[in-house]
C-alpha positions in Angstrom: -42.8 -72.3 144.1 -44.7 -73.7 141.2 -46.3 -70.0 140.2 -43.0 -68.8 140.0 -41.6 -71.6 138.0 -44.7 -71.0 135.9 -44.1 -67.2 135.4 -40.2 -68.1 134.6 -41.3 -70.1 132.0 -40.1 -69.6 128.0 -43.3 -70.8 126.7 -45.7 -68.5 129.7 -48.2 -66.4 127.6 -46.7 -63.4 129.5 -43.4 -64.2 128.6 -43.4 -65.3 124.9 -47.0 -64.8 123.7 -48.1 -61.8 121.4 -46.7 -58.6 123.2 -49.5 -56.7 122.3 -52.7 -59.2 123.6 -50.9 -60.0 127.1 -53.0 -57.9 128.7 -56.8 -58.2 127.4 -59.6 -56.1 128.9 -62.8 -56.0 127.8 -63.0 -53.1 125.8 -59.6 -54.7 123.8 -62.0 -58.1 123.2 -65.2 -56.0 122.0 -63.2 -53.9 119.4 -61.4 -56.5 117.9 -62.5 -58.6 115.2 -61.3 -61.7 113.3 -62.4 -60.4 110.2 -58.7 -58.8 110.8 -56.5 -60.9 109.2 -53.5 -60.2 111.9 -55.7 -60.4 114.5 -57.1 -63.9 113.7 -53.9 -65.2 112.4 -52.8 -63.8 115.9 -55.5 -65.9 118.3 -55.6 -69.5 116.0 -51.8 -69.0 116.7 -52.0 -69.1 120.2 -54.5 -72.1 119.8 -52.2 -74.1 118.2 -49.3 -73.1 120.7 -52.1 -74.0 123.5 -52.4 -78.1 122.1 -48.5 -78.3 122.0 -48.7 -77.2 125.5 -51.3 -79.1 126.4 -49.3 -81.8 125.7 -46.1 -80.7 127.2 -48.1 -80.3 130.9 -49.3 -84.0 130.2 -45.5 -85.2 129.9 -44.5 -83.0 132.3 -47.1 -83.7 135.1 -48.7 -79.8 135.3 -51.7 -79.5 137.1 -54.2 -76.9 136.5 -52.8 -74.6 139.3 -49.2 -74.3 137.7 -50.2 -75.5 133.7 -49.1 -73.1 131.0 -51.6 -74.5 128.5 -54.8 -72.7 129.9 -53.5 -69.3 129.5 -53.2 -69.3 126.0 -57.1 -69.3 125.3 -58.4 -67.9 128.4 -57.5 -64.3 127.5 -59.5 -64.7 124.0 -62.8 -65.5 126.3 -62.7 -69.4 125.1 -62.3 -72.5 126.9 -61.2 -76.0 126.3 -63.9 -79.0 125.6 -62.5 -81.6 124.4 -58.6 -83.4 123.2 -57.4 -85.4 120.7 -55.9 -88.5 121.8 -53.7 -90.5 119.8 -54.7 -94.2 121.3 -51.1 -95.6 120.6 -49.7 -93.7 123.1 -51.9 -91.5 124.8 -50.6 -88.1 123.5 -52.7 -84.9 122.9 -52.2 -83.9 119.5 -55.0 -81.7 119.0 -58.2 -79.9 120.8 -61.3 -78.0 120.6 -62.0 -74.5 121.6 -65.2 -73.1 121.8 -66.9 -69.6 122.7 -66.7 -69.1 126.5 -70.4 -67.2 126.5 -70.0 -67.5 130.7 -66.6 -65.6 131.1 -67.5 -63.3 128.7 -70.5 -62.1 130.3 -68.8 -62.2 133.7 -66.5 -59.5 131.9 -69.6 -57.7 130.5 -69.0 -59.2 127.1 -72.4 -60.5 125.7 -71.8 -61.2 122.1 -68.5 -62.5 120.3 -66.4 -60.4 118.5 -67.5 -60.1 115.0 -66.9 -63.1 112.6 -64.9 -65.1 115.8 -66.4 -68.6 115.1 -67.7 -70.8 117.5 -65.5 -73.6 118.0 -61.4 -74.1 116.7 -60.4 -77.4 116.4 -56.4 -76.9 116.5 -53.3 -79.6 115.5 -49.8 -79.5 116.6 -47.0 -80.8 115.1 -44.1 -83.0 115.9 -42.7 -82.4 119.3 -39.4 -84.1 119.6 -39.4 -85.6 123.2 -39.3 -89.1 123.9 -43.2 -90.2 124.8 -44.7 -88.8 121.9 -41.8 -88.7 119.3 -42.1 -92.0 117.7 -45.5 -91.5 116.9 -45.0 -88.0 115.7 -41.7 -89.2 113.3 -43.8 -91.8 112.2 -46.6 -89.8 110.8 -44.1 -87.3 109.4 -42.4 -90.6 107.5 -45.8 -91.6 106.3 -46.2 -88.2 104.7 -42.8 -88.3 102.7 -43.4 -92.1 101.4 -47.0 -91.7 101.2 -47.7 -87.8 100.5 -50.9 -88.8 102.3 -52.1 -88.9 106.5 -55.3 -90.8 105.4 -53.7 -94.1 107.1 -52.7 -92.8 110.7 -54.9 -93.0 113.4 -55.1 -89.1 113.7 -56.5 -89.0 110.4 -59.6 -90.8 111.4 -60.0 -88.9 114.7 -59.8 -85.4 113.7 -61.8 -85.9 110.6 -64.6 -87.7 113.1 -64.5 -84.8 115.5 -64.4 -82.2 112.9 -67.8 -83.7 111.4 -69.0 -83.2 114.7 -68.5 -80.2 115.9 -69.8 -79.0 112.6 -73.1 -81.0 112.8 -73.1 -79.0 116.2 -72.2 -75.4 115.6 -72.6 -75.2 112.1 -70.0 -75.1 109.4 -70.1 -71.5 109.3 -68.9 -71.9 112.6 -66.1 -73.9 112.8 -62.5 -73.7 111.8 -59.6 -76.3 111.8 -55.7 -74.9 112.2 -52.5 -77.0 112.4 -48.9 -76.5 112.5 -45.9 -78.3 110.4 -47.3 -82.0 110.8 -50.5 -80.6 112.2 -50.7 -78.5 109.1 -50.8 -81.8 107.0 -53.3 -82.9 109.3 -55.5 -80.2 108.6 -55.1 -79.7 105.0 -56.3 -83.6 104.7 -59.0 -83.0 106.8 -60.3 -80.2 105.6 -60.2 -81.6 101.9 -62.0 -84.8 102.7 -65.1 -82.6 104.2 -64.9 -80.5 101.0 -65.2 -83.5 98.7 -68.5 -83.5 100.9 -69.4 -80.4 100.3 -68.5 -79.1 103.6 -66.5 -76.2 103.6 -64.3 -75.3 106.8 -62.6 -72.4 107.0 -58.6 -73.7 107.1 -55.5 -72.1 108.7 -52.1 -73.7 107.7 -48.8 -73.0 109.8 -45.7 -74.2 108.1 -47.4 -76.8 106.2 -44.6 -79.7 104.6 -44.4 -79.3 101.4 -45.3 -81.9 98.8 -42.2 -81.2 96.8 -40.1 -82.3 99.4 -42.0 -85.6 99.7 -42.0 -85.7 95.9 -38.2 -84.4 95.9 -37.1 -87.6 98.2 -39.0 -90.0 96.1 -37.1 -88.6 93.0 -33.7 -89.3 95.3 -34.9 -92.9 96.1 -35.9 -93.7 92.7 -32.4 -92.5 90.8 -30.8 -94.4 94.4 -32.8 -97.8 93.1 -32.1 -97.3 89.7 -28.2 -97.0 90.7 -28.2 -99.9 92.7 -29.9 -102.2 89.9 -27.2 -101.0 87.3 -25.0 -101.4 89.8 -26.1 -105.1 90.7 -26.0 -105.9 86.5 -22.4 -105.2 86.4 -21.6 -107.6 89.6 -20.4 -111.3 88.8 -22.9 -113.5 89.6 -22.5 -116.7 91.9 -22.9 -120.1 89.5 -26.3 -121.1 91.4 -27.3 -117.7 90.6 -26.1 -117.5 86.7 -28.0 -120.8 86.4 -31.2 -119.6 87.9 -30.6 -116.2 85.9 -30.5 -118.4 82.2 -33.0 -120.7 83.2 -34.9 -117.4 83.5 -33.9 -116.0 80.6 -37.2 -115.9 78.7 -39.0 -114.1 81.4 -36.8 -111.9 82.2 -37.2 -109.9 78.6 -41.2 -110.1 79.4 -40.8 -109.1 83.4 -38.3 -106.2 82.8 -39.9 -103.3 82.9 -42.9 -104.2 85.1 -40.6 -105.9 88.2 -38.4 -102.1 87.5 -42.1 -100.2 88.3 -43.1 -102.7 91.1 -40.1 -102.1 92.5 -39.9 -98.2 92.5 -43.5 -98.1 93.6 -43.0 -100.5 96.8 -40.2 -98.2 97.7 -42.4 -94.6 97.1 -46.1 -95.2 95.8 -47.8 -92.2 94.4 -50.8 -90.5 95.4 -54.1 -91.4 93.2 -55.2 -88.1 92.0 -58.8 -87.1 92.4 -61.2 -87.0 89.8 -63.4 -84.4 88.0 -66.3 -85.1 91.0 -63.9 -84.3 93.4 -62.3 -81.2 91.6 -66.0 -79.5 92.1 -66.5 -80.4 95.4 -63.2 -78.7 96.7 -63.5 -75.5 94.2 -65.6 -73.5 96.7 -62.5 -74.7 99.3 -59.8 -72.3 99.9 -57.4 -72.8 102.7 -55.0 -69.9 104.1 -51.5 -71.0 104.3 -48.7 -69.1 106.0 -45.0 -69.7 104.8 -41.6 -68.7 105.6 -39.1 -68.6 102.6 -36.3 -69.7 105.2 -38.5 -72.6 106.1 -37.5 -75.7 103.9 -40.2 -77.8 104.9 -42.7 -75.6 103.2 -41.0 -72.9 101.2 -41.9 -74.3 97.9 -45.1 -73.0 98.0 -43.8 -69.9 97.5 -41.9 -70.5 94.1 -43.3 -68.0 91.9 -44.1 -67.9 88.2 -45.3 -64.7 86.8 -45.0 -61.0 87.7 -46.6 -59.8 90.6 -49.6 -57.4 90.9 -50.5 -55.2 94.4 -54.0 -55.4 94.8 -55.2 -51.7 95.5 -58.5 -52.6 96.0 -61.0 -54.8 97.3 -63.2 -54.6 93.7 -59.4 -55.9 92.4 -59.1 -58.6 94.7 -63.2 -60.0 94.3 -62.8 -60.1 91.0 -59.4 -62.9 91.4 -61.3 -64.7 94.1 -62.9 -66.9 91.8 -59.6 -68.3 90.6 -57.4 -68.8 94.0 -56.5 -72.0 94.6 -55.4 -70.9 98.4 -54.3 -68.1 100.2 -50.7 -67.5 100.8 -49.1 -65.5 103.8 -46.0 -65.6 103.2 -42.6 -63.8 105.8 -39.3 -63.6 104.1 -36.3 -62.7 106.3 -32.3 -62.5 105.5 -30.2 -65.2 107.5 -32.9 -67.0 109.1 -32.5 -70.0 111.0 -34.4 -72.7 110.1 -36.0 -73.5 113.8 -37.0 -69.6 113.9 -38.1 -69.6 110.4 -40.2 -73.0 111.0 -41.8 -71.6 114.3 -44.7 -70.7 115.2 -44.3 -67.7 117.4 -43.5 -65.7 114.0 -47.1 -65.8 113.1 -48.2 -63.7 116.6 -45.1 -61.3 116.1 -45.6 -58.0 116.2 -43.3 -57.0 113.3 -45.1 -59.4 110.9 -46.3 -56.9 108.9 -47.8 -58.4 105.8 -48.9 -56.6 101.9 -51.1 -58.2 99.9 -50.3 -59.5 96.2 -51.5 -61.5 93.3 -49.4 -63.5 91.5 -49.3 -66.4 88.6 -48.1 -69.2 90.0 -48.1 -72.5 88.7 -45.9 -74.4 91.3 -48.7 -73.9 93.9 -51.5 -75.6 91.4 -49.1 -78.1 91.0 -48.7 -79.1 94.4 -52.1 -78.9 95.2 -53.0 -80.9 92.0 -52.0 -84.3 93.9 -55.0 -83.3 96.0 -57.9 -82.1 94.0 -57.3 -80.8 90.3 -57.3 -77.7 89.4 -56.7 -75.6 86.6 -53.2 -73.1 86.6 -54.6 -70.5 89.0 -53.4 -67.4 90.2 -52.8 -67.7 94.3 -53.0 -64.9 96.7 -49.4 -64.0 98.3 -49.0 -61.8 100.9 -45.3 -60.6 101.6 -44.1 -58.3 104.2 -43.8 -54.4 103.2 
């Protein structure tokens, strides 16, 4: 009863994973090769869908004989070694997958396929079900007050794990991958190890967008100036017009720095990062992929410039040195926003992608509250 229930499932790997991976041999595993852009945007994917799961058995109570988690990174020959717990209330919100080198010699498979790394540390995002929602709300609150995930307690532990799995296997090696909230995650992460000169290769799902963070700030600041203008025009009580004149000569002084205070307790601002930092991150490009339809991250696709098909590889070296971060980006008419913020779009078969190079001066923008860089030109890809 509980196989079938497992094979009826929506979120089965035979039932909603890639169409064309659903049934790996050995010979598909040997030929392909995660220098292939689809086909490794296709596996850290199923990764990332794999910690969401992982999850979902834990609330769920699935066992390993009916759990739907396993199945989505046993057919790519790796295997699970280790969660990430959130200690405040014992949710998986992330996990590490390494190179299964037993199972794919018992399927005479002796080396990995070319440029596969070694170990995938993958984040989810916020899953909206009652034992892990609060914390998962909360974190996405902390990133639009805060436009920073330095202060939650996933923070510390993916960073920590990170650090070591890449003292194990190498930074060449590794390679961390998030969606939506886990996409913030990520991008955090992987900065902080590039201020430290340690450069992971970094996949980004849906990631939020700081504009939106930065667009609700804006909102709460013209909210708090209203309300102050609005309080000036009120009558006050006698107590208080007594307390207000007997205040009178401070209040000139005070003004303007109790109006800041103010607007900053309700939406402080990120420091920015120095000129130190600006060279440790420059060697640090991470690979976002964004749906237009998706408002949580569709800013990063606001262009500024004409764009430019790269015909060549010689073209596309020769921009490298200027990216900022690679852009994948799907654009579809009447979209809605659950499908367009989703992550099974990014194992689609139809997601066929073309490559472009174009000026854009939002992304550099965005990506300035985190390291500074100079007006870049960002590599878009947009479907044919």
């Amino acid at each position: 009863m509980a196989k079938r229930s497992e094979e009826a499932h929506p979120y089965a790997f035979h039932v909603s994973g890639p169409r064309n991976l659903t049934t790996l041999n050995w010979k598909d595993l040997i030929n392909s090769t995660w220098k292939d852009e689809k086909y490794k945007r296709t596996v850290i994917a199923c990764f990332i869908q794999a910690t969401y799961l992982l999850e979902l058995d834990r609330q769920e109570n699935r066992t390993n004989g009916n759990a739907l988690a396993p199945n989505w990174w046993i057919p790519f020959k790796y295997k699970l070694t280790q969660t990430l717990i959130d200690e405040r209330d014992g949710s998986i919100f992330g996990a590490i997958f390494e190179w299964d080198r037993s199972a794919a010699r018992a399927d005479l498979i002796v080396m990995r396929p070319s440029g596969a790394p070694r170990a995938v540390l993958a984040l989810r995002g916020t899953l909206l079900k009652s034992p892990t929602m609060r914390r998962d709300i909360e974190d996405d609150l902390r990133f639009l007050a805060w436009e920073n995930l330095k202060g939650s307690v996933r923070f510390k532990v993916a960073l920590e794990v990170l650090k070591s799995v890449c003292d194990m296997h190498g930074r060449s090696n590794v390679c961390i991958a998030g969606h939506s909230l886990g996409a913030g995650f990520a991008l955090q992460v992987g900065k902080m190890l590039a201020k430290e000169g340690i450069y992971v290769e970094t996949h980004l799902f849906n990631p939020p967008s700081l504009s939106l963070a930065i667009s609700l700030r804006n909102l709460g600041n013209k909210a708090e100036f209203v309300w102050n203008r609005l309080k000036s025009m009120l009558p006050l009580s006698g107590e208080a017009q007594a307390s207000t004149e007997g205040d009178k000569t401070n209040t000139n002084t005070n003004t303007n720095t109790s109006s800041i205070a103010s607007s900053k307790g309700w939406m402080p601002r990120l420091p920015s990062f120095g000129s130190k930092d600006s060279v440790a991150v420059g060697k640090w490009v991470p690979n976002l992929y964004i749906n237009s339809n998706d408002y949580i991250c569709c800013s990063y696709t606001y262009p500024d410039g004409t764009a430019v098909k790269i015909s060549s590889k010689e073209n596309l070296s020769k921009t490298n040195a200027q990216i900022a971060a690679k852009l994948f980006v799907v654009s579809k008419e009447k979209q809605k926003f659950l499908e367009a913020h989703g992550l099974e779009q990014w194992w689609s078969s139809d997601a066929e992608l073309q490559q472009v190079i174009q000026n854009s001066k939002v992304i550099s923008r965005q990506l300035r509250s985190l390291y500074h860089v100079t007006p870049s030109q960002v590599t878009l890809i947009k479907p044919v």
